[in-house]
N, C-alpha and C positions, 0 to 999 in steps of 0.2 A: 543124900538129901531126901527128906520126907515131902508130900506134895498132897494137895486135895486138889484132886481132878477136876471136882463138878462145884463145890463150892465155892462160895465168894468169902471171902475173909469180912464182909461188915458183918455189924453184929445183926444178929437173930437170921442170917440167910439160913444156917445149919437148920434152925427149927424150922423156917418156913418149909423148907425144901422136906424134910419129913415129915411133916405132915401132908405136902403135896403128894407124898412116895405110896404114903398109907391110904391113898383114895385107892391107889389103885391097885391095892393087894389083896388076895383072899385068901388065908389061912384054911389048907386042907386039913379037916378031923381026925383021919385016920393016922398021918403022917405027919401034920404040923408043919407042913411045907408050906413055904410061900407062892403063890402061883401068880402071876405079874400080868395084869390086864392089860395094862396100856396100850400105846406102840408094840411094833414089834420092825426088826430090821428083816432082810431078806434070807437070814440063817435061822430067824425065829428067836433070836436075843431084844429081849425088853430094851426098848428105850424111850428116854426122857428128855426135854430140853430145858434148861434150865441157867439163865441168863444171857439166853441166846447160843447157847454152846447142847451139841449133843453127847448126852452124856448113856453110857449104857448101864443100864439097871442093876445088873449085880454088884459093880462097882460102885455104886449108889447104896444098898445094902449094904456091902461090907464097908465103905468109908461110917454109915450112922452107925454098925454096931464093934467094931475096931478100932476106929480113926482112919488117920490116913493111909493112904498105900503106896508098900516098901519102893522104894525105888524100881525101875525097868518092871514095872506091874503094868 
């Protein structure tokens, strides 16, 4: 079974929610890395909330540029 963790199934959340993602990202020059403003949890992993629900950033990234994530992710 395939699943989106953070998203809502009505239409246009997907965009909203990316564009909310990209406020808070700053592409390093050297590397082209993403480096994640926002939150952060008590490991140092980005997080976001997003319809009430916490969602953690990297998973956030890979669901906009993937889709969904594989099952026991």
């Amino acid at each position: 079974m395939i699943r989106f963790d953070c998203f809502s199934t009505q239409e246009g959340a997907m965009e909203l929610t990316a564009k909310m993602f990209q406020t808070y990202i700053k592409v390093l020059p050297k590397t082209n890395c993403w480096e994640y403003l926002g939150a952060k949890d008590s490991q140092g992993y980005g997080r976001m909330f997003i319809g009430g629900k916490e969602c953690k950033a990297q998973r956030v990234a890979y669901q906009m540029e993937y889709g969904p994530l594989p099952p026991k992710a």
